[in-house]
py3Dmol code that shows the C-alpha trace and the ligand (Angstrom):
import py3Dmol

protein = """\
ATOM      1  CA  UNK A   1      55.360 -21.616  42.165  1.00  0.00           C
ATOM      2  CA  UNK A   2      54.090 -24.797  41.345  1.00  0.00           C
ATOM      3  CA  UNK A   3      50.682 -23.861  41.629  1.00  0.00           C
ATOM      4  CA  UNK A   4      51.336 -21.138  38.969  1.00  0.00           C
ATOM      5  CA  UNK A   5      52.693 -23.564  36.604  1.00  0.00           C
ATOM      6  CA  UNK A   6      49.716 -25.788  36.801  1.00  0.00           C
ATOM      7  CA  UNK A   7      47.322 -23.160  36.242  1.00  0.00           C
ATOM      8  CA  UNK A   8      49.454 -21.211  33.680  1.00  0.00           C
ATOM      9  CA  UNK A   9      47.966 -23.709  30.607  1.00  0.00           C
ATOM     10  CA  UNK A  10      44.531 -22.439  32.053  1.00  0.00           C
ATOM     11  CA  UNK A  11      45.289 -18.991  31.817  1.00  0.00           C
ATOM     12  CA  UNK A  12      46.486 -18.928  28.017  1.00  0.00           C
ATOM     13  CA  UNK A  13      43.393 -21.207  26.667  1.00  0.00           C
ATOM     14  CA  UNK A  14      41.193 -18.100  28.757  1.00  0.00           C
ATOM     15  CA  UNK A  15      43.337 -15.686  26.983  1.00  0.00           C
ATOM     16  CA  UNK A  16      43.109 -17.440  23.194  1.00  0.00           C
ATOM     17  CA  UNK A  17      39.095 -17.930  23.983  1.00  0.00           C
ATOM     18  CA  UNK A  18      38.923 -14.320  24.487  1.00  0.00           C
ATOM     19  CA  UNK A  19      40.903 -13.421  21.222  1.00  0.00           C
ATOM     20  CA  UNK A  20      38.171 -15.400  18.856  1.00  0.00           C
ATOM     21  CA  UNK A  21      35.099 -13.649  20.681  1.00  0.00           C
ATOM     22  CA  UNK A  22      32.923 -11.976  18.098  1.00  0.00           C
ATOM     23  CA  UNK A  23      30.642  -9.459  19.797  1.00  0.00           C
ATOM     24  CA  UNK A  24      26.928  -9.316  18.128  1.00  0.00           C
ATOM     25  CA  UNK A  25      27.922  -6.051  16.990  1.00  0.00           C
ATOM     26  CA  UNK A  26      30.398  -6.677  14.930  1.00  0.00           C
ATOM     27  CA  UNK A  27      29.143  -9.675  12.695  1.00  0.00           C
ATOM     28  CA  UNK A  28      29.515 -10.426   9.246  1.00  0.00           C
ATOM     29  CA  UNK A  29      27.555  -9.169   6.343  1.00  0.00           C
ATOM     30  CA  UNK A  30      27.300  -8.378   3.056  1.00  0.00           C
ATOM     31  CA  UNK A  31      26.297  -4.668   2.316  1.00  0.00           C
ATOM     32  CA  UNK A  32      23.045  -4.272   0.626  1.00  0.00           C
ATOM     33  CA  UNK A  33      23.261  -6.089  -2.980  1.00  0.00           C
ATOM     34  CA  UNK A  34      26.917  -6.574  -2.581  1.00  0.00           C
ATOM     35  CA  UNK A  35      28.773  -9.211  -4.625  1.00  0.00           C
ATOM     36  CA  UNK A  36      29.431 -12.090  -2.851  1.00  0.00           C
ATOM     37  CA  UNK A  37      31.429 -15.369  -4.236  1.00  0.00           C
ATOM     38  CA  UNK A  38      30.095 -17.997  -2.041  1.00  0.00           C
ATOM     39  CA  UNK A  39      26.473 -18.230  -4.273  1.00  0.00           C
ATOM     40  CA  UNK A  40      26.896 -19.433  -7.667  1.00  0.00           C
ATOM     41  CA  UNK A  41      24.979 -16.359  -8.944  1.00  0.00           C
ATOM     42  CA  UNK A  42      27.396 -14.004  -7.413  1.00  0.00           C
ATOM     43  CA  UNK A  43      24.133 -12.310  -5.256  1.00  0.00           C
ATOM     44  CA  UNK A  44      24.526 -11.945  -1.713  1.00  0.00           C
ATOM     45  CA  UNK A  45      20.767 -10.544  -1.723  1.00  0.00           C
ATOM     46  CA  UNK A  46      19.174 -13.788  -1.927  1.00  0.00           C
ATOM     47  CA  UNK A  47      15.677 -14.444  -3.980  1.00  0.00           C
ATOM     48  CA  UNK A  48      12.668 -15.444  -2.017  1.00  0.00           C
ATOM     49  CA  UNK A  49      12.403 -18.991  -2.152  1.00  0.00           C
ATOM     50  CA  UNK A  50       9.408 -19.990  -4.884  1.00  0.00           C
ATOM     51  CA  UNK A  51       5.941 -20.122  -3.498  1.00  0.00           C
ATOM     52  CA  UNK A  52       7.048 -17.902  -0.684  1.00  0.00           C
ATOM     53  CA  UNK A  53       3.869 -15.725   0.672  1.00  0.00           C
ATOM     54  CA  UNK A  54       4.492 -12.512   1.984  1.00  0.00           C
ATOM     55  CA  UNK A  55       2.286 -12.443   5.516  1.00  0.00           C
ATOM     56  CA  UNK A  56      -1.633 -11.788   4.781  1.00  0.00           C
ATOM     57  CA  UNK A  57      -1.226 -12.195   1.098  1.00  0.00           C
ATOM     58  CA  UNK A  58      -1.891 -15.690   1.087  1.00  0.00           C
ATOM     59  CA  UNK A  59      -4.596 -14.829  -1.990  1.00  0.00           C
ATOM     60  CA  UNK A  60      -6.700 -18.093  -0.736  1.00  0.00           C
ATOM     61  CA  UNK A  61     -10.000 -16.052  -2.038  1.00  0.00           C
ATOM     62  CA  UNK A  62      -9.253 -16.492  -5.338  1.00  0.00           C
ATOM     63  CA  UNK A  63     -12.090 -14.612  -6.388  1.00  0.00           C
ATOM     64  CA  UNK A  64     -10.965 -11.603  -4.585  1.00  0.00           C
ATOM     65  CA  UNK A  65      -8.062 -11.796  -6.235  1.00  0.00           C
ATOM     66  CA  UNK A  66      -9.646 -12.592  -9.831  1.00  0.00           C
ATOM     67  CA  UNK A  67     -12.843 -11.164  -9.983  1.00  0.00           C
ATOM     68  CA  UNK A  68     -13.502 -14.839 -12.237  1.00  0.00           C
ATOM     69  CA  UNK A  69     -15.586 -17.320 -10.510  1.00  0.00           C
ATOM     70  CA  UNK A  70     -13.666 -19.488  -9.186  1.00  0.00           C
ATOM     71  CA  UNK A  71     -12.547 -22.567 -11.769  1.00  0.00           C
ATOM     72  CA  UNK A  72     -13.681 -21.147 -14.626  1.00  0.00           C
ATOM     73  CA  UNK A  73     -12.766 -17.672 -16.831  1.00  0.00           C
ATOM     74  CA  UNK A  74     -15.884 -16.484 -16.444  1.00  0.00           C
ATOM     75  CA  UNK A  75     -16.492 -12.747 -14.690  1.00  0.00           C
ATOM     76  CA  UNK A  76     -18.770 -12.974 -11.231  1.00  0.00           C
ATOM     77  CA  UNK A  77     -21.888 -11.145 -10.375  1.00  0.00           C
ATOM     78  CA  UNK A  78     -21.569 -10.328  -6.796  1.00  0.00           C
ATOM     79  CA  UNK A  79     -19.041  -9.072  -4.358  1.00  0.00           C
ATOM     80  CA  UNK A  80     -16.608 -10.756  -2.366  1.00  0.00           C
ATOM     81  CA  UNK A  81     -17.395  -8.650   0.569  1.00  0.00           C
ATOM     82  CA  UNK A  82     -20.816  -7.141   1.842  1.00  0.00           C
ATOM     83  CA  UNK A  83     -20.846  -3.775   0.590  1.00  0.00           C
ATOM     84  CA  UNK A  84     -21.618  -0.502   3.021  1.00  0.00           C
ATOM     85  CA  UNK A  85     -21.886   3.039   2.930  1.00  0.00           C
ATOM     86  CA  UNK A  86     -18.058   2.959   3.995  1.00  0.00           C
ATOM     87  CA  UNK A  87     -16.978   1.158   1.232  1.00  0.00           C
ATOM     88  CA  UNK A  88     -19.237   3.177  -1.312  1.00  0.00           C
ATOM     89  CA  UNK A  89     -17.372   6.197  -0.270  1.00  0.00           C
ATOM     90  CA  UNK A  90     -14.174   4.760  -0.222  1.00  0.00           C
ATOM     91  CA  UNK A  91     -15.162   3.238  -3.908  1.00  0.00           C
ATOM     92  CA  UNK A  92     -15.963   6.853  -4.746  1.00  0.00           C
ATOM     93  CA  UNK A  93     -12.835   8.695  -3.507  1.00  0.00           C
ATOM     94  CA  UNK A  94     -10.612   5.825  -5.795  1.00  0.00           C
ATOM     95  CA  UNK A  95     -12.597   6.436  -8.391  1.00  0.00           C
ATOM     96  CA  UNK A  96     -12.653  10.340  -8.498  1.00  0.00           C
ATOM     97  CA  UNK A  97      -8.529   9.640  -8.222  1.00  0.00           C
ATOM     98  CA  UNK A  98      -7.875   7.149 -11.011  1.00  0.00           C
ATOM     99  CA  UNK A  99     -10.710   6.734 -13.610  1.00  0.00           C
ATOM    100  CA  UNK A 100     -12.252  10.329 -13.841  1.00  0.00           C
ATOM    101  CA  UNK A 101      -9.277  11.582 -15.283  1.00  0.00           C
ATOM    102  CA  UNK A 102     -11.074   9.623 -18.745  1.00  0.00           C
ATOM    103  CA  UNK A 103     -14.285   8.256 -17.590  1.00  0.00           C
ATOM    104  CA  UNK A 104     -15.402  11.484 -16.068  1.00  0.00           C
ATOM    105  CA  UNK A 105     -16.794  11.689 -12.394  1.00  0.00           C
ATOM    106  CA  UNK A 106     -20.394  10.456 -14.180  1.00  0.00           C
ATOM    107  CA  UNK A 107     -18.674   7.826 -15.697  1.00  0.00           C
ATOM    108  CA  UNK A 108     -19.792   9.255 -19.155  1.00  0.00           C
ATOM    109  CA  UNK A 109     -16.093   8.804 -20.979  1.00  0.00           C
ATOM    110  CA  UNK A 110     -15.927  12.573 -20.951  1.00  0.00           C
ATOM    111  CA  UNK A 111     -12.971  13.170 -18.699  1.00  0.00           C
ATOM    112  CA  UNK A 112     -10.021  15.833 -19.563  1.00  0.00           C
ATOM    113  CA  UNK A 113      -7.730  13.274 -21.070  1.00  0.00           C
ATOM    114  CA  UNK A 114      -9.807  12.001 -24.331  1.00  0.00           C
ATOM    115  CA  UNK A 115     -10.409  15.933 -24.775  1.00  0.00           C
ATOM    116  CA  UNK A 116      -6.566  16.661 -25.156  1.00  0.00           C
ATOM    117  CA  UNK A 117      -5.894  14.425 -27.537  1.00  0.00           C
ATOM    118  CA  UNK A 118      -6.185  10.491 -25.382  1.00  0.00           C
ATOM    119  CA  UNK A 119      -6.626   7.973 -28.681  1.00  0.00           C
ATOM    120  CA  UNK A 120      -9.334   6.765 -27.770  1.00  0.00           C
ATOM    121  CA  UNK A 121     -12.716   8.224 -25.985  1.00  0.00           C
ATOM    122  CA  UNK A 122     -14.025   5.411 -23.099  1.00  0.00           C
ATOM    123  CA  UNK A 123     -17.304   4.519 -23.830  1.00  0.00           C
ATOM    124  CA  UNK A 124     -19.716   5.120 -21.466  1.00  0.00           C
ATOM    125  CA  UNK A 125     -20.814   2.928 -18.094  1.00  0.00           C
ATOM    126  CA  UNK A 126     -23.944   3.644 -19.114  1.00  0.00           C
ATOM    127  CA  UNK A 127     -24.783   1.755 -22.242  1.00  0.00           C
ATOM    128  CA  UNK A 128     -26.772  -1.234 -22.338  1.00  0.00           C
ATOM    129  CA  UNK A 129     -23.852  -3.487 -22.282  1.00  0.00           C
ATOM    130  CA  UNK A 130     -21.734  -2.069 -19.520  1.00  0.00           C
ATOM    131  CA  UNK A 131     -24.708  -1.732 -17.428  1.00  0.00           C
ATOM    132  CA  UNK A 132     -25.459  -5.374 -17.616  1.00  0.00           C
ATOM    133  CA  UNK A 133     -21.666  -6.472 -17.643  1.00  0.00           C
ATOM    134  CA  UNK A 134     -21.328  -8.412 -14.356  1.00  0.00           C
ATOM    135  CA  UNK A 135     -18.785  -7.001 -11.581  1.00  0.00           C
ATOM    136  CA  UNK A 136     -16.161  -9.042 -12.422  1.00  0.00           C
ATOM    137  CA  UNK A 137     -15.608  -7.794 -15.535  1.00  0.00           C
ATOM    138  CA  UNK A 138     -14.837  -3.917 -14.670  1.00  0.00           C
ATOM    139  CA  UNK A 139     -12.431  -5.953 -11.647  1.00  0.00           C
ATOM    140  CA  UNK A 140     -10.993  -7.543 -14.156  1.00  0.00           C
ATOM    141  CA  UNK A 141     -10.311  -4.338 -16.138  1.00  0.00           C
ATOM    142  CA  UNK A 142      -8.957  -2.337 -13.698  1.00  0.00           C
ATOM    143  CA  UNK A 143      -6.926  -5.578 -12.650  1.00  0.00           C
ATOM    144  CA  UNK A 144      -5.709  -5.854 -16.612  1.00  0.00           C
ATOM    145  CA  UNK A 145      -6.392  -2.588 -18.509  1.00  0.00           C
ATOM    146  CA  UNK A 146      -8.242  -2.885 -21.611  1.00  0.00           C
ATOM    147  CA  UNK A 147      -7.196  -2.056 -24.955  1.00  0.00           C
ATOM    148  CA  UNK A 148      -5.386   1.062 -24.603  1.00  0.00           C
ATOM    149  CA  UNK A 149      -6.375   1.640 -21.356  1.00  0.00           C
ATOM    150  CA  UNK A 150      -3.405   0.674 -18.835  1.00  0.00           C
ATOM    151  CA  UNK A 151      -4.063  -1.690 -15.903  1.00  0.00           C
ATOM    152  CA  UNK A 152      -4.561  -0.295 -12.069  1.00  0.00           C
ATOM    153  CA  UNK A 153      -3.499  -3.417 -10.414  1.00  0.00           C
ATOM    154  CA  UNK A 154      -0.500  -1.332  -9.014  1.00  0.00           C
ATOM    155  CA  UNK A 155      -1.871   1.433  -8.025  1.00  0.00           C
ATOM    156  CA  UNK A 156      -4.969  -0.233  -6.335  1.00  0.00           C
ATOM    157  CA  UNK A 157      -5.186  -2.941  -4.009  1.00  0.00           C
ATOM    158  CA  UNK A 158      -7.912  -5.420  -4.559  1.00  0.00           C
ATOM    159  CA  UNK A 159     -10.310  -4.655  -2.207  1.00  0.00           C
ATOM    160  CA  UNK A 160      -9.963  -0.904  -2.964  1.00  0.00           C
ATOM    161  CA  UNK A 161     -10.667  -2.187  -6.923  1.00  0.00           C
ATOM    162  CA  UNK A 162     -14.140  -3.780  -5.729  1.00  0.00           C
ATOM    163  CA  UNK A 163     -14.766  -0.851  -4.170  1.00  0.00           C
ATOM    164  CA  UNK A 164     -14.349   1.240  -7.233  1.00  0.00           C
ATOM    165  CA  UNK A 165     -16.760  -1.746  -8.740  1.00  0.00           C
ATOM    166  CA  UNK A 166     -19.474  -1.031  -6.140  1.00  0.00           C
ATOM    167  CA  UNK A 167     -19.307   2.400  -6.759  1.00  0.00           C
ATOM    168  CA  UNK A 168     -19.533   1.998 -10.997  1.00  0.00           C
ATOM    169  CA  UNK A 169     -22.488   0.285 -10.173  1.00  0.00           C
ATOM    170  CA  UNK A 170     -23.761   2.953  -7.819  1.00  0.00           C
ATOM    171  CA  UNK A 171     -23.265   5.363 -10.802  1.00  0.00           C
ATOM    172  CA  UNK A 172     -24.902   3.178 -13.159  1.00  0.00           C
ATOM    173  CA  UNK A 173     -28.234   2.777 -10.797  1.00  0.00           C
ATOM    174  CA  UNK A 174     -27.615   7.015 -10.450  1.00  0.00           C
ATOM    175  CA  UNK A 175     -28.302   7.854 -14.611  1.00  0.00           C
ATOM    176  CA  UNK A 176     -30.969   4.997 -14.852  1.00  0.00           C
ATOM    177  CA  UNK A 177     -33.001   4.730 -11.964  1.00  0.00           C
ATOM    178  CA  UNK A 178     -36.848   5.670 -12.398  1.00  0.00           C
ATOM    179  CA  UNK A 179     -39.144   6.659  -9.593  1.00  0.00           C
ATOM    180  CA  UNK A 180     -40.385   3.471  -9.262  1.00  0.00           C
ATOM    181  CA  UNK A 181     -37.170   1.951  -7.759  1.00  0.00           C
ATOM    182  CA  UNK A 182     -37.279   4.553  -5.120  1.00  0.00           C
ATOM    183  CA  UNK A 183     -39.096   2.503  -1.816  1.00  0.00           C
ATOM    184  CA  UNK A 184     -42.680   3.567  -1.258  1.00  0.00           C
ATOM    185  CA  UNK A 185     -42.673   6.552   1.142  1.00  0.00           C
ATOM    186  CA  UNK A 186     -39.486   8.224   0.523  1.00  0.00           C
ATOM    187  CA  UNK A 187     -39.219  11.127  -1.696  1.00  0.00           C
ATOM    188  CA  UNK A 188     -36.689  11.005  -4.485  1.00  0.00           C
ATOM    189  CA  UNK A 189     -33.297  11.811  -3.141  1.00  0.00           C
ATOM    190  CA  UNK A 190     -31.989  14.470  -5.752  1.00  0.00           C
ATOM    191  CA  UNK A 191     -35.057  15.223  -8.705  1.00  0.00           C
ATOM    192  CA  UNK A 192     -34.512  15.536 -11.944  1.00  0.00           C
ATOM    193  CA  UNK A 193     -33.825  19.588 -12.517  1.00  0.00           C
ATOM    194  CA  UNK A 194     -36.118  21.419 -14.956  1.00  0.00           C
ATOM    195  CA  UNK A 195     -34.407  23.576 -17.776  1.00  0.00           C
ATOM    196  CA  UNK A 196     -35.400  26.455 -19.534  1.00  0.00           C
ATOM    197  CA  UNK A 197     -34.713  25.843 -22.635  1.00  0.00           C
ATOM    198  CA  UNK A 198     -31.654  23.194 -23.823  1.00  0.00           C
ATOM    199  CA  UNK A 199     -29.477  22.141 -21.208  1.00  0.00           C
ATOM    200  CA  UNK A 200     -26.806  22.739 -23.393  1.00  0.00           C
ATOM    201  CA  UNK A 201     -23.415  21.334 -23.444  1.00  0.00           C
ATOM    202  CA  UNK A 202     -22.482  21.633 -19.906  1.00  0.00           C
ATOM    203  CA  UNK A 203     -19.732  24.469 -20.960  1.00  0.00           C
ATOM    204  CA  UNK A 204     -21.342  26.740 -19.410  1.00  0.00           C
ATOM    205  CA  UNK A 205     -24.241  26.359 -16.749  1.00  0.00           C
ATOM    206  CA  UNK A 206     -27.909  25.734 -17.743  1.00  0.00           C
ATOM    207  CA  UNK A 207     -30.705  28.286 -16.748  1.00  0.00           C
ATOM    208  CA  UNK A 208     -33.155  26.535 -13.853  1.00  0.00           C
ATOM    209  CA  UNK A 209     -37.017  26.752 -15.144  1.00  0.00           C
ATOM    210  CA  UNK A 210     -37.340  27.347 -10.581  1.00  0.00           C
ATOM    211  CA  UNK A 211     -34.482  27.167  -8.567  1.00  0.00           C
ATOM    212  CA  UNK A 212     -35.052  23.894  -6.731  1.00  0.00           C
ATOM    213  CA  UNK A 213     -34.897  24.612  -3.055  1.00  0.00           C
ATOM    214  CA  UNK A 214     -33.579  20.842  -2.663  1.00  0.00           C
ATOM    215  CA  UNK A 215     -30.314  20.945  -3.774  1.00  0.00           C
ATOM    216  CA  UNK A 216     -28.890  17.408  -2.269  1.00  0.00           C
ATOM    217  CA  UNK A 217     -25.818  17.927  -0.092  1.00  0.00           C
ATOM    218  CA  UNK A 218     -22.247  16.144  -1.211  1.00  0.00           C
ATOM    219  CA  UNK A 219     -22.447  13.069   0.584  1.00  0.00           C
ATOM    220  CA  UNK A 220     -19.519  12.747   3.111  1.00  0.00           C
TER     221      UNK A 220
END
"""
ligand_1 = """\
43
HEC
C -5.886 7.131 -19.223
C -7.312 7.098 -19.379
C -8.091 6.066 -18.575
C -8.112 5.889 -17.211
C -7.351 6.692 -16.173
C -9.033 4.825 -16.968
N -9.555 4.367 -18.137
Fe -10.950 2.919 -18.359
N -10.854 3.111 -20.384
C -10.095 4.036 -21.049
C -10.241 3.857 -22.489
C -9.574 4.701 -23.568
C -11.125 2.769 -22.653
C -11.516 2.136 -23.978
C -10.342 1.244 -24.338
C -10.339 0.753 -25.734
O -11.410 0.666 -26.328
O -9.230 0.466 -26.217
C -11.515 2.338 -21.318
C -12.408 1.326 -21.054
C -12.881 1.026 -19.797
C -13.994 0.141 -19.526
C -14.879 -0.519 -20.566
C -14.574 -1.936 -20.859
C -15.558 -2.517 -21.868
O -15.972 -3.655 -21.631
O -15.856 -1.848 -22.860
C -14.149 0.084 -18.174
C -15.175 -0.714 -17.400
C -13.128 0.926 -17.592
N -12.387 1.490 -18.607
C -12.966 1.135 -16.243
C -11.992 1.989 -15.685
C -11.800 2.165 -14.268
C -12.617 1.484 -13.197
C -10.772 3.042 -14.123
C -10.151 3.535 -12.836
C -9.559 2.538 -12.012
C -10.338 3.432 -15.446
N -11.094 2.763 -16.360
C -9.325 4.340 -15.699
C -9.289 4.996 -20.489
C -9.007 5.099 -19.151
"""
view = py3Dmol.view(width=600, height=400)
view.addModel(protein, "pdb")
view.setStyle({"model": 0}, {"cartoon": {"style": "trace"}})
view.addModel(ligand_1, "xyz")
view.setStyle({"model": 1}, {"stick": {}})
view.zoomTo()
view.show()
């Protein structure tokens, strides 16, 4: 009896303990954007604190990021990345997705939109001055839009955007190359097609002077 009286204090803090045990499964929270009181702001869904960076966005290429030469406003003339066949294609895929809609797939400005009624035609990528307009400057667009022309920047992450840039180029070099850019001993990739007549407007197809037997293959 006596040893049940000494151990009976025991027994009751055991029995309190248990009563304040909070299993993990059970905890407290605040439902998604609930109110709460405790924050001034009455947000339980807390800001990010400033300068956070979400993980692998830490933008430390600024020029990646910019397409501006880094210090200065003033548009680059090379790529922040060594360009490949890969990223050439993938340039051409974003392309053919978000600017042919206006620019056309030659880059021309002659896409469906401007014919239905679009304010404003896009001038061609290949006039004098877009051809020599360094990268930067169509990153920059895409990053900012341009006049009427909305910006991409969400739609199109950065690196797909100089990929796009590669590929304007690509299509510049494509409608102004001559022969003698082509390296000695390799024939010209797709020649020039011969018309009878006017090529005409493109509405409907053009007659072939001789069916060229060389019809270049879509690339993959
Ligand atoms: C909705 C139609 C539309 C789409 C889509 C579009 N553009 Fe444009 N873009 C325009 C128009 C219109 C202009 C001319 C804007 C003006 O003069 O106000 C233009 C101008 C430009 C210019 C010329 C800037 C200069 O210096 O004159 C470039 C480069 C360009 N766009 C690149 C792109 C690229 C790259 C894409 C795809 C990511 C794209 N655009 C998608 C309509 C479009």
């Amino acid at each position: 009896m006596a040893d049940l009286r000494k151990i009976a204090p025991l027994g009751t803090a055991v029995l309190l303990l248990a009563g304040c045990r909070q299993d993990m499964h059970n905890q407290p929270r605040f439902k998604p954007l609930a109110k709460s009181d405790f924050y001034t702001d009455l947000r339980s869904a807390r800001p990010p604190v400033e300068g956070t960076v979400a993980r692998g966005d830490l933008r430390a290429d600024s020029y990646l990021y910019s397409g501006m030469i880094p210090g200065s406003d003033t548009p680059g003339e090379y790529m922040p990345f060594p360009v490949n066949e890969e990223v050439l294609a993938r340039g051409r895929e974003r392309f053919n997705i978000y600017c042919t809609p206006c620019h056309s797939r030659l880059g021309d400005g002659n896409g469906i939109v401007p014919t239905r009624g679009f304010a404003r035609k896009p001038p061609s990528f290949h006039i004098d001055r877009l051809r020599k307009a360094p990268l930067g400057h169509f990153f920059d667009i895409i990053t900012h839009g341009f006049g009427i022309m909305p910006d991409y920047a969400a739609q199109i992450a950065p690196k797909d955007r100089w990929a796009i840039v590669a590929y304007i180029r690509a299509l510049q070099l494509s409608q102004n190359a001559s022969a003698d850019q082509i390296p000695r001993g390799q024939a010209m990739p797709s020649p020039m097609p011969k018309f009878r007549g006017d090529p005409g407007s493109g509405a409907t197809l053009p007659e072939s002077a001789a069916p060229s037997k060389a019809q270049p293959e879509e690339p993959k």
